[in-house]
BALOBA-1460 file (C-alpha; in Angstrom, 3 decimals):
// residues 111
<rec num="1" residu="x" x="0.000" y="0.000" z="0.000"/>
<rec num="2" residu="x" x="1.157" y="3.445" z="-0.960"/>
<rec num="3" residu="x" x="1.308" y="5.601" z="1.818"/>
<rec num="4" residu="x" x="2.104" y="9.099" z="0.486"/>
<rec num="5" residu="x" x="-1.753" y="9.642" z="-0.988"/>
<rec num="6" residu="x" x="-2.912" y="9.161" z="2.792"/>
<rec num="7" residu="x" x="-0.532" y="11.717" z="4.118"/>
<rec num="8" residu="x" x="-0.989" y="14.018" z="1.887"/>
<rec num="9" residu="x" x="-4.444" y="13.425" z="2.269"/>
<rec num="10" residu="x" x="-4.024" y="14.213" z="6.279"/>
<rec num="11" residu="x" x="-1.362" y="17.309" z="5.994"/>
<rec num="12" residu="x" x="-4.317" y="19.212" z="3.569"/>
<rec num="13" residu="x" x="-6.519" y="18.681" z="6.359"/>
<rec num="14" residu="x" x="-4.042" y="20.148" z="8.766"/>
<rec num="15" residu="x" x="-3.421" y="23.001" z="6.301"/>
<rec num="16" residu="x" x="-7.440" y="23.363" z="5.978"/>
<rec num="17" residu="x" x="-7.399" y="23.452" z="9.605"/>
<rec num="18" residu="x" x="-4.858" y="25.890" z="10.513"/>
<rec num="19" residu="x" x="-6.792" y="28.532" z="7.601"/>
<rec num="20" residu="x" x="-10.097" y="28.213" z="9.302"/>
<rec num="21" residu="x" x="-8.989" y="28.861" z="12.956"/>
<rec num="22" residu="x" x="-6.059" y="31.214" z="12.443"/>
<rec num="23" residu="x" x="-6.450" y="34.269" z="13.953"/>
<rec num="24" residu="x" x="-2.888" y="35.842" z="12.199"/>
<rec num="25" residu="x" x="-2.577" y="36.302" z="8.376"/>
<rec num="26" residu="x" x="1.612" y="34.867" z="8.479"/>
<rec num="27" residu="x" x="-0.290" y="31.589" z="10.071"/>
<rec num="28" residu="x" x="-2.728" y="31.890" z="7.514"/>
<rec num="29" residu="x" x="-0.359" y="31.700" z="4.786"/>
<rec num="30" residu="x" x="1.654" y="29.208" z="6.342"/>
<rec num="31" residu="x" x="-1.130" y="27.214" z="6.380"/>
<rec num="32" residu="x" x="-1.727" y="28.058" z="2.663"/>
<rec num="33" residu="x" x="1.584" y="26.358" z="1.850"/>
<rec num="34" residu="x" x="0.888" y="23.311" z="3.554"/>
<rec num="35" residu="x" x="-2.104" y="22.843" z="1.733"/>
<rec num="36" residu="x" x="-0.545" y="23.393" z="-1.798"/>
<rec num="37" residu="x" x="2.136" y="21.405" z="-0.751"/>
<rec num="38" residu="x" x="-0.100" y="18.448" z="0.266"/>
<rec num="39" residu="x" x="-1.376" y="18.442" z="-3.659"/>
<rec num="40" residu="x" x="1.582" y="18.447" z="-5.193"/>
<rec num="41" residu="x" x="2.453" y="15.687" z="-2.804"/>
<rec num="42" residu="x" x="-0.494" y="13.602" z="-4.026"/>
<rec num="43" residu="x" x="-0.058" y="14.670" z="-7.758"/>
<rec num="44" residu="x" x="3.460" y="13.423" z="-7.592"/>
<rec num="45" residu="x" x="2.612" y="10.077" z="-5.455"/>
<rec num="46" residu="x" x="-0.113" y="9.136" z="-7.833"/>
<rec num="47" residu="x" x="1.405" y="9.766" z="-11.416"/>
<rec num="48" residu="x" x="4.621" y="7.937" z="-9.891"/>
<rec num="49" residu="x" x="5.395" y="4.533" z="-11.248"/>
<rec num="50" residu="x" x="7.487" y="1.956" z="-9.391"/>
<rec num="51" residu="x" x="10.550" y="0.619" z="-11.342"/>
<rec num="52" residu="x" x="9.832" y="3.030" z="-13.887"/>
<rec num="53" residu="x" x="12.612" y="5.131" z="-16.226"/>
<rec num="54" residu="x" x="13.200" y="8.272" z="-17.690"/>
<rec num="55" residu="x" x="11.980" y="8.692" z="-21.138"/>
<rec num="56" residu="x" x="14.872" y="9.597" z="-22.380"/>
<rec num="57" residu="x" x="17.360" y="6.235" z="-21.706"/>
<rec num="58" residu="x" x="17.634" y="4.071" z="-24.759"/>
<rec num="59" residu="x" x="17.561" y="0.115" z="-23.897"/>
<rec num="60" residu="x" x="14.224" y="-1.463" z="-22.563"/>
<rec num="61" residu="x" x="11.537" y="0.184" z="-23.560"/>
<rec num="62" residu="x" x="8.652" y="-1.350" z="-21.150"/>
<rec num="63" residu="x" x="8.171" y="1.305" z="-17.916"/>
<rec num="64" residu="x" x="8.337" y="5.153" z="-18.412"/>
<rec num="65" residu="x" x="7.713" y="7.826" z="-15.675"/>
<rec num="66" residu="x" x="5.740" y="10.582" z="-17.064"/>
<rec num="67" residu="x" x="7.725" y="13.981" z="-16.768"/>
<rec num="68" residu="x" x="4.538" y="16.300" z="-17.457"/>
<rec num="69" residu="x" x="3.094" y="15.920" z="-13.916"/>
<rec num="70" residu="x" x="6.486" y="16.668" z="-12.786"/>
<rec num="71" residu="x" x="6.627" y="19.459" z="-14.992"/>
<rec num="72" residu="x" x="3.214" y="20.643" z="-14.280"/>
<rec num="73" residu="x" x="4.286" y="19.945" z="-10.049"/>
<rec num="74" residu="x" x="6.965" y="22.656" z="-10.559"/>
<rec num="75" residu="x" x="4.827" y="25.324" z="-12.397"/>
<rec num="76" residu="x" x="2.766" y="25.145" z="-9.181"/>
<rec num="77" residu="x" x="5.499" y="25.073" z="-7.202"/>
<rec num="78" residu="x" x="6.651" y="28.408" z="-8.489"/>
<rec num="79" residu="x" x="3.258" y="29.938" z="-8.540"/>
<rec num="80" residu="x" x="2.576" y="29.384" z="-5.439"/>
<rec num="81" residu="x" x="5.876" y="30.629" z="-4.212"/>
<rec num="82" residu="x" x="4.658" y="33.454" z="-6.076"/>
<rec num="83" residu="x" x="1.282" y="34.174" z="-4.342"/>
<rec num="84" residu="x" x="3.105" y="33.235" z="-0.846"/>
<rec num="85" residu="x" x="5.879" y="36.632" z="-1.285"/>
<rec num="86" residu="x" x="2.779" y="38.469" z="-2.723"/>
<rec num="87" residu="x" x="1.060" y="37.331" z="0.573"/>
<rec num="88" residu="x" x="3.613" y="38.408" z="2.772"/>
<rec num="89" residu="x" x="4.603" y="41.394" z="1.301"/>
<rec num="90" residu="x" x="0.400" y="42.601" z="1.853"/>
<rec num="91" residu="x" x="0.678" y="41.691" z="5.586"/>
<rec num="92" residu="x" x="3.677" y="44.036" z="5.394"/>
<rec num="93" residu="x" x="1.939" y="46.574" z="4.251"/>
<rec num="94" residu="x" x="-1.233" y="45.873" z="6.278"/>
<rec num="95" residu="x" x="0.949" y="45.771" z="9.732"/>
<rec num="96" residu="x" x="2.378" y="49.431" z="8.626"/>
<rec num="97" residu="x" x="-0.730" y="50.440" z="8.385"/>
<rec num="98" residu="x" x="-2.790" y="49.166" z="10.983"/>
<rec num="99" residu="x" x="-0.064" y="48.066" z="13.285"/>
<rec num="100" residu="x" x="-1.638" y="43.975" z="13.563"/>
<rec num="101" residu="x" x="-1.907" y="40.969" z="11.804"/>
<rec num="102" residu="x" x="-5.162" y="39.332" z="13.710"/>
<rec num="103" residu="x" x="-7.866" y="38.963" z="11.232"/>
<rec num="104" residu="x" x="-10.526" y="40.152" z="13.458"/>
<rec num="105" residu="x" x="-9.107" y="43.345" z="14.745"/>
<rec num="106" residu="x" x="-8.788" y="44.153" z="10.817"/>
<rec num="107" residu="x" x="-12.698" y="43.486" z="10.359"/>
<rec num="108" residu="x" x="-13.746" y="45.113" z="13.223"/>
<rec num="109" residu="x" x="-11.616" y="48.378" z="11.463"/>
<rec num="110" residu="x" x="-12.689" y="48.071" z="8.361"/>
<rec num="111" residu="x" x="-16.665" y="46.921" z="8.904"/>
């Protein structure tokens, strides 16, 4: 039995988790990592093949690994490192302006 798809399965939960109570954004966003982590995680355990070989080694011919989930795992690896410094560098700007980071104290400003 394969035993990545089950944790992965259990660390989005605990990323899930950690959004829904946080009270700080940097947890928050933390906890947004997690979570994308946990998919590429399962992406990558389930398009993996066991005894499988690049595609590009001449000889047998029987078991490849696919490279595009790999390649797709890395776009999303970089886009969400993307959104993540994006992220950050708002709850910069959001602590310089309001001097906190708990999600409430910013609703009960702005609503």
């Amino acid at each position: 039995m394969n035993i990545h798809p089950v944790f992965s399965f259990i660390l989005f939960l605990i990323g899930m988790y950690g959004m829904t109570v946080s009270k700080n954004i940097i947890k928050t966003i933390i906890c947004l990592q997690l979570t994308e982590a946990s998919v590429v995680l399962l992406y990558l355990s389930l398009a993996s093949e066991v005894n499988g070989t690049i595609p590009i080694l001449p000889g047998s011919q029987d078991l490849f690994v696919d490279p595009l989930p790999q390649a797709l795992m890395i776009t999303t690896i970089v886009i969400g490192s993307a959104i993540t410094a994006l992220a950050l560098m708002l709850s910069i700007k959001l602590f310089h302006y309001y001097g906190t980071l708990d999600w409430k104290e910013l609703l009960k400003r702005e609503g």
